[in-house]
N, C-alpha and C positions, 0 to 999 in steps of 0.2 A: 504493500500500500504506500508504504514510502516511496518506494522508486516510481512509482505511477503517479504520485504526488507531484514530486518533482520536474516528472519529464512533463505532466500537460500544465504545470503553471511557466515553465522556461517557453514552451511553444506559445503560450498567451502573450507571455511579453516581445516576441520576438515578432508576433504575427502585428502588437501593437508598435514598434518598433518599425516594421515594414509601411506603415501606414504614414508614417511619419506626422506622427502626433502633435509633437508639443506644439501649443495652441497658448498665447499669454492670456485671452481672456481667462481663462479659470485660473482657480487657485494651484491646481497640480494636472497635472498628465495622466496622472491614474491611482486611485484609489484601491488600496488592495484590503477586504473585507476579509479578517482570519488572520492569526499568527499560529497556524501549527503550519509543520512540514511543507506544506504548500503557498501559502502563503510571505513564510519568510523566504522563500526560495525564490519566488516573482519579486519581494521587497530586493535582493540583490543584485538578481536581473536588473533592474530598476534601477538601481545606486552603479552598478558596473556601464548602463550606460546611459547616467549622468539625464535619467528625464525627473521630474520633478513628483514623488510619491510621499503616500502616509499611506500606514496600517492602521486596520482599526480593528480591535481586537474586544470583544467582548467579557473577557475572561482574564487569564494570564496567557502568558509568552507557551508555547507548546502544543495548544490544542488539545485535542484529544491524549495526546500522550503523560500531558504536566497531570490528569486525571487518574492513569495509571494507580496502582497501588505501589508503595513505596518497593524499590529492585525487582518489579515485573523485568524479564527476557521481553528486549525489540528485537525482530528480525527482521532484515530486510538484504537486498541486495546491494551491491556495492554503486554508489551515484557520485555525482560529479557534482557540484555546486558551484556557480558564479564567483569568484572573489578568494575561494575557498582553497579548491582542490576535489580530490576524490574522498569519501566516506568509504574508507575501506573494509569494517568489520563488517560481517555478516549476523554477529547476538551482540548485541549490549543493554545493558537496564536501564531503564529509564534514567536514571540518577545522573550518568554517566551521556546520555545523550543529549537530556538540557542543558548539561554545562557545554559541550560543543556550541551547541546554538547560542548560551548566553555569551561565550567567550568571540563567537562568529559577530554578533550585534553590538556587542562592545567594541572588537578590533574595527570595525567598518562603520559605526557610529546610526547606527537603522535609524528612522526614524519611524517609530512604534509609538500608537497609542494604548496603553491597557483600559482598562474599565471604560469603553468605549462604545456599547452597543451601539448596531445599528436600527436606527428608529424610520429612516426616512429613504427611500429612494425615488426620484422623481425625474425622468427622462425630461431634459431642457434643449434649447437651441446650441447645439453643439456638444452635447452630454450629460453630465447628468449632478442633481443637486443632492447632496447627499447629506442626509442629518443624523446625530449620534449625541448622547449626552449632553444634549441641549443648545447645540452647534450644528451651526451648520455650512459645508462647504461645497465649493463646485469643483469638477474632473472633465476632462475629455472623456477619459476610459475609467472603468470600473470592472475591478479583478473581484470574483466571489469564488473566494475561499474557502467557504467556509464548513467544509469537512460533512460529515455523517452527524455527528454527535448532537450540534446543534445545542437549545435549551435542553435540559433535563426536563421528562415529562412526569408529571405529576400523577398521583392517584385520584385526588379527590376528593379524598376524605375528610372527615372532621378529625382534628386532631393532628394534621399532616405538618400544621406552622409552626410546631413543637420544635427545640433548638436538638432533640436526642434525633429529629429525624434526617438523615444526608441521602445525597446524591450520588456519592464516589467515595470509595475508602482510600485515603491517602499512605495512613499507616495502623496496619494489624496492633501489632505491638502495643497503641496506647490503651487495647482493650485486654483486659484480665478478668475474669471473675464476672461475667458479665450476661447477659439473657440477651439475646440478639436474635432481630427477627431480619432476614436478606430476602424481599421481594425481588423474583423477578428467575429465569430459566436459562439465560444465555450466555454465553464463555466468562464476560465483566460480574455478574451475579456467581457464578459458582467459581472463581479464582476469591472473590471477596467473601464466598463462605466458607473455603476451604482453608484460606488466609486466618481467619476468624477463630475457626476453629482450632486450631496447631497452637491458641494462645491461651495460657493455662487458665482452668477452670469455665470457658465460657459455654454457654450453652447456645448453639443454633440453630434454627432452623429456618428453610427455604420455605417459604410458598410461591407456588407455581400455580395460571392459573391453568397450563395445559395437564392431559395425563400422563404426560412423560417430556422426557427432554430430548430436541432433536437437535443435530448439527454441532454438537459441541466437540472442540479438540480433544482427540484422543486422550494426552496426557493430564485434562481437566476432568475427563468423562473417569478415569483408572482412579485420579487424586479421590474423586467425591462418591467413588463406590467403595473404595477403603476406609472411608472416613464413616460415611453411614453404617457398613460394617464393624466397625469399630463403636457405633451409635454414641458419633461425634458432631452429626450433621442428621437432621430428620428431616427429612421433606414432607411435606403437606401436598400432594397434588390437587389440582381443581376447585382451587380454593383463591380466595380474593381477601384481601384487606378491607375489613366493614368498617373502624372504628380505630384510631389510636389515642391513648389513653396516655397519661403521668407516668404510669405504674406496670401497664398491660396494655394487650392488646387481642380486639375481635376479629378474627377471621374467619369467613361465612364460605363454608363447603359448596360443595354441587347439589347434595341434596338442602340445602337451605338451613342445615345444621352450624348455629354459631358455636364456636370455641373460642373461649378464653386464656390468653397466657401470659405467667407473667413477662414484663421486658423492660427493659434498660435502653434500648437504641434499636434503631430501626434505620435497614439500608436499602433503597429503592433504585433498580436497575432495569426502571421500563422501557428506555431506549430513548429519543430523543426527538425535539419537535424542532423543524425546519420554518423559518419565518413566512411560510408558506405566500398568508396573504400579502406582505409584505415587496416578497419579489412579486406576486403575479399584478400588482400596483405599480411595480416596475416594467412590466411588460414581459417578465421571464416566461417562456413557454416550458411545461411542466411537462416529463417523458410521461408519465402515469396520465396524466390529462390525453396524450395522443395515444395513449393503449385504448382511453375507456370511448375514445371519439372513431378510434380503428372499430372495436367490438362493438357499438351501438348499433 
């Protein structure tokens, strides 16, 4: 995913580059939406040749990856980066990979915005006006970056705005002794229950709301059958989060049977929401929108 990262934001700016942009009415040449892997990779492109850009980054520096659980294995192939050189390893941990990029943004001075959502894209006379934490600028061009991950999406529930409830586990380790409840069935959910669990004394359990888990990596599908075997890790299948509590938490089965248990922290790994209406306000054409206009 890296190296496909990379190579289609180096062709974005190359293809913007071919057009011969720079335009003094706006503020920049091209706005690059996202700071993970792809994004800072067109931020270079961009600095290497000298047209006028900002990042705008909703989160921190990383993307999807700074989200990681603390020394997750990155693998990727080996890529070349503007400014840089070659990323030669094939596994490194996260840990070890953000410092690259912070050490890549520092030597070449990026110009990065963090805590910057995007609120506003609005196609103008010659490109496009773009708004973010209550600013707003104008571009020739406009890079969207902005990865898979997107917002964290939410359940729903009452009780969801509780400070024990997160998004992403950063680090296993600060949990001990603890009742933890991991929503959600896919590779990021069962690496943060199996994480969870390896930390002494906690109790966890998965709810899922399929009847089984499909597509998950090998060595995560091996971790979390030895783990349940061990009855380290329970799973709940076909079951939802009804209710979270101070203390506990409801979870409502298939047959409509609530269960109660108690909990300490609760970690939600629904997948994530794409600013949908936002770009299609931008004029973005949606691949799923041409499936369902194909099949109609």
């Amino acid at each position: 995913m890296i190296k496909n990262a990379v190579a289609q934001s180096m062709r974005a700016v190359q293809n913007i580059i071919q057009k011969n942009v720079k335009d003094g009415r706006h503020n920049y040449d091209v706005v690059i939406a996202g700071a993970g892997p792809a994004g800072l990779t067109a931020a270079l492109a961009a600095h290497a040749n000298g047209l006028r850009y900002t990042v705008l980054e909703q989160g921190s520096i990383g993307g999807t990856i700074f989200h990681y659980p603390r020394q997750k294995l990155i693998l990727t192939s080996q890529v070349e980066l503007p400014l840089y050189g070659k990323l030669k390893f094939s596994e490194i941990a996260k840990e070890e990979l953000l410092k690259i990029w912070m050490d890549i943004i520092r030597t070449n001075k990026l110009n990065i915005q963090t805590n910057a959502k995007l609120e506003l894209i609005s196609p103008i006379q010659g490109g496009f006006q773009v708004g973010f934490a209550g600013s707003t600028i104008t571009s020739k061009n406009l890079i969207l970056a902005l990865g898979r991950r997107g917002s964290p999406r939410k359940l729903g529930v009452p009780g969801e705005e509780q400070s024990k409830v997160s998004y992403q586990l950063m680090d296993a380790e600060a949990y001990v002794q603890k009742r933890i409840l991991v929503v959600g069935g896919g590779d990021s959910a069962i690496e943060a229950a199996v994480a969870l669990a390896r930390q002494k004394g906690n109790i966890v359990t998965i709810s899922y709301r399929r009847s089984e888990f499909v597509r998950l990596k090998e060595k995560n599908e091996k971790q979390l059958k030895d783990l349940m075997h061990a009855k380290k890790i329970n799973v709940i299948f076909n079951s939802k989060v009804e209710e979270i509590k101070p203390d506990s938490i409801l979870l409502k089965e298939e047959s409509d049977h609530i269960q109660t248990f108690g909990n300490d922290f609760v970690f939600v790994f629904a997948g994530g929401e794409l600013p949908i209406e936002l770009l299609k306000r931008a004029g973005v054409r949606l691949r799923t929108e041409e499936y369902n206009q194909q099949s109609a």
